[in-house]
N, C-alpha and C positions, 0 to 999 in steps of 0.2 A: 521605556518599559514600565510596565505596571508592577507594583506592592500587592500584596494584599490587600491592605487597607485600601487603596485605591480601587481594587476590583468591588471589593463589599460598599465603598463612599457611590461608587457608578450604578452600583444596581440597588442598594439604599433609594439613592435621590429618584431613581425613577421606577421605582417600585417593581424591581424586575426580582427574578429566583431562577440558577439554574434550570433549565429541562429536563429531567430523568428522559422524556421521549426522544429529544436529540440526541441523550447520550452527552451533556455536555458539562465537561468540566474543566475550568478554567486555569492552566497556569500561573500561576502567582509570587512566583519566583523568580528574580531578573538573574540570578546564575543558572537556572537552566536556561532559560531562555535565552544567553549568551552561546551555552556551549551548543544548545541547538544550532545558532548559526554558524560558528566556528566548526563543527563535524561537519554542515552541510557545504562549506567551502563556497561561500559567498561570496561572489566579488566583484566591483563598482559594475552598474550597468547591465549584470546577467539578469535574464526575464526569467522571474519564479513567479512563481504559481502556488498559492495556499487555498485550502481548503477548511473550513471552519474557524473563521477567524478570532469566532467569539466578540471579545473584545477590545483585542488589537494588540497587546502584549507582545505576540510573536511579529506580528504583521508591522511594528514599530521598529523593532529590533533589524528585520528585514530590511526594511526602508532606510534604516541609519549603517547601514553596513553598505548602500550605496547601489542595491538591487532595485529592477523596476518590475515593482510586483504589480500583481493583481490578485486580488483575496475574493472568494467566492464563502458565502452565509448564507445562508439557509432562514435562520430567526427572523422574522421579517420584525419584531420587537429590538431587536439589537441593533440591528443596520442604524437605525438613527443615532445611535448612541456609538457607534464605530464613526460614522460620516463625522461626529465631531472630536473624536479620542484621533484622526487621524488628517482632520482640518489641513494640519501644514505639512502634510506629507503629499508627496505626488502619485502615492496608491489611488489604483484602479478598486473601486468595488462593486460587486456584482451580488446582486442577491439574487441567488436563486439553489435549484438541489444540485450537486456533482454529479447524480447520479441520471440525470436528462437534461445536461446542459449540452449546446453545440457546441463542442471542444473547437473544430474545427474552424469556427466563425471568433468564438474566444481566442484564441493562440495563431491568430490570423495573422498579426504582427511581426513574430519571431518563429524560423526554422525550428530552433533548439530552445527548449524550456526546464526547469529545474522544478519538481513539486517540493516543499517545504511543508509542513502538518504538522499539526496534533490533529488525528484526525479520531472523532467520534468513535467508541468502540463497536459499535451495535452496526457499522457502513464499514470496516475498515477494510476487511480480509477481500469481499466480491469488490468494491471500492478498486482495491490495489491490481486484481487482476482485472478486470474492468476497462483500467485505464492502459497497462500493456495488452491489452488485446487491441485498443480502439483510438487509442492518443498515442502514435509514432513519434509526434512531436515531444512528449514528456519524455527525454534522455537518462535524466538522475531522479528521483527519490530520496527523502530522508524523510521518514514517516516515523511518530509517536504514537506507539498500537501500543495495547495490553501485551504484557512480556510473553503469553501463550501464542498470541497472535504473531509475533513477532520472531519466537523461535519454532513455530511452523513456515511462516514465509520464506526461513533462509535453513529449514530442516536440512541437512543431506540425506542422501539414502541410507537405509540403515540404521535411522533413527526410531525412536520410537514416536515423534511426532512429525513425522515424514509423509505426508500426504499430498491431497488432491492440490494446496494452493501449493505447497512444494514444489512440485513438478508444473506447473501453471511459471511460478515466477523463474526457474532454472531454463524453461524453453525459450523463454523472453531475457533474461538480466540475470545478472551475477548479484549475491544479495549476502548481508553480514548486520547480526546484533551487532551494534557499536557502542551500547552504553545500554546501563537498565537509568529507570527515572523511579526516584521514591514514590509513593503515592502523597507524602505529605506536602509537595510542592503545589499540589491543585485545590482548586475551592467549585464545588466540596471534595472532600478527600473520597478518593474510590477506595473501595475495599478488594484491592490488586495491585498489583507492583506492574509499569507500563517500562518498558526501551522505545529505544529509537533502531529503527532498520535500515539501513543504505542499502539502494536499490540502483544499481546500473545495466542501461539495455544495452547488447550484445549490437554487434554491428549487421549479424543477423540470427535468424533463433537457430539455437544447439541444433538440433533435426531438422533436413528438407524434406521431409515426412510430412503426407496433408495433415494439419493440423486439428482436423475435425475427427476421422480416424482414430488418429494419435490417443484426443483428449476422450473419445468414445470407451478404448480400452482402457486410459488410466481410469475412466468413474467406473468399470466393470470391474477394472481389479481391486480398487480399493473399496467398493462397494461392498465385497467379500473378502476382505484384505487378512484374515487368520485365513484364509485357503490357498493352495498353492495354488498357483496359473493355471495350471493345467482344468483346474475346477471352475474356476472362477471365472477365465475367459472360456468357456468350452460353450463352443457353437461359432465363437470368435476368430478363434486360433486354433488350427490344430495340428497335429506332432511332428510335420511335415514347416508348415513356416514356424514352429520354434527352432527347429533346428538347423533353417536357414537365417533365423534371425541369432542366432550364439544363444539364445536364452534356456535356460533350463526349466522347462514346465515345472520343477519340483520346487524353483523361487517361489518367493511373497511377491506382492505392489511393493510393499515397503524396503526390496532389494534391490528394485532396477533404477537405476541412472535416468537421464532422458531421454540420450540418445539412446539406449536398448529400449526405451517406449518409440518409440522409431522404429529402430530395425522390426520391433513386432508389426507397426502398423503397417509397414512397406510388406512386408513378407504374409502378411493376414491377407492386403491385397493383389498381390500376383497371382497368375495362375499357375495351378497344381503342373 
């Protein structure tokens, strides 16, 4: 695992500076980066899957905990500098973006995959849903967002920051802040406090509701999310499948579950 000292000696010697564009800031800590692997429940042989490796910090830690990772970078200035911080490891690396890579030609190897992150702030939140909509293969999560990012992805209803990724990650995976991370642990320091979020896919999603449907109504309601249903979806829904779906037109977005985003989508389309 990397020091500080050692991240600034790496990009010292080769004339490197973080990205503001990637978003990229480096771990620098080898006790976070321990209990990183320890919440993400590491163990000999499991294929994880990282995304922005940086400079290998995490991606070290990964590989001595006895995981056969594969790390995905984006910096094509870095990779050189990863290929040798990770020489006598038996990491996979990939340079390219997460966000148009063939998951499916990647993860070719192994059924079940574990994603492990600090993942970029500016990629995290579409990133996360992204990958439960398109990577079946990616089972568990444990993802390093911005603390906002992070206690919307695992909102419940009825929260004030209960939203669109909310409901995106509850119809796919069951999801829990497990720790917040100081921002002094990074180089450079961001000016925000980041957590880590456990993310586990369901063995099928919450609602057998078409899901395109489904996700139609939740951007309609939270599009106008201080208005009740009845406003908000109106042209959508009306008083006839709310009150075969149990929902009360006079709820928010910010009050339904995701099965009742179901029951609305089923009942919006049945006939009257």
């Amino acid at each position: 695992m990397l020091t500080r000292r050692d991240v600034v000696a790496l990009l010292e010697a080769r004339g490197l500076t973080p990205s503001r564009a990637l978003g990229q800031n480096f771990v620098v800590d080898p006790n976070t980066v321990r209990k990183v692997v320890h919440l993400a429940a590491v163990a000999p042989g499991d294929p994880v899957i990282e995304i922005g490796a940086g400079l290998g910090s995490l991606t070290m830690a990964l590989a001595d905990a006895g995981a056969e990772v594969t790390t995905v970078e984006l910096d094509r200035h870095l990779v050189p500098v990863l290929r040798e911080v990770l020489a006598d490891t038996s990491v996979r690396i990939v340079e390219g973006d997460a966000r148009t890579l063939d998951w499916a030609a990647l993860l070719a190897g192994h059924r079940r995959w574990s994603l492990v992150a600090n993942l970029p702030y500016n990629i995290a939140t579409p990133l996360v849903a992204d990958l439960l909509d398109d990577v079946p293969a990616i089972e568990r999560m444990l993802v390093m967002v911005q603390r906002e990012a992070a206690e919307r992805l695992a909102a419940p209803p009825g929260s004030k920051v209960y939203g669109i990724p909310s409901v995106k990650v509850a119809y796919w995976a069951t999801a829990e802040v497990v720790a917040r991370v100081s921002p002094n642990v990074f180089l450079p320091r961001p000016n925000v406090e980041s957590a880590l979020v456990r993310i586990v896919r369901r063995p099928a999603p919450a609602s057998d509701a078409d899901p395109d449907r489904l996700f139609a109504l939740v951007r309609a309601g939270f599009g106008q999310r201080r208005k009740m249903l009845r406003r908000s979806l109106a042209g959508l829904v009306d008083a006839d499948a709310f009150r075969r779906a149990g929902v009360a037109p006079e709820a928010r977005a910010e009050d339904l579950e995701v099965e009742a985003w179901g029951r609305l989508a089923d009942a919006a389309a049945a006939p009257s």
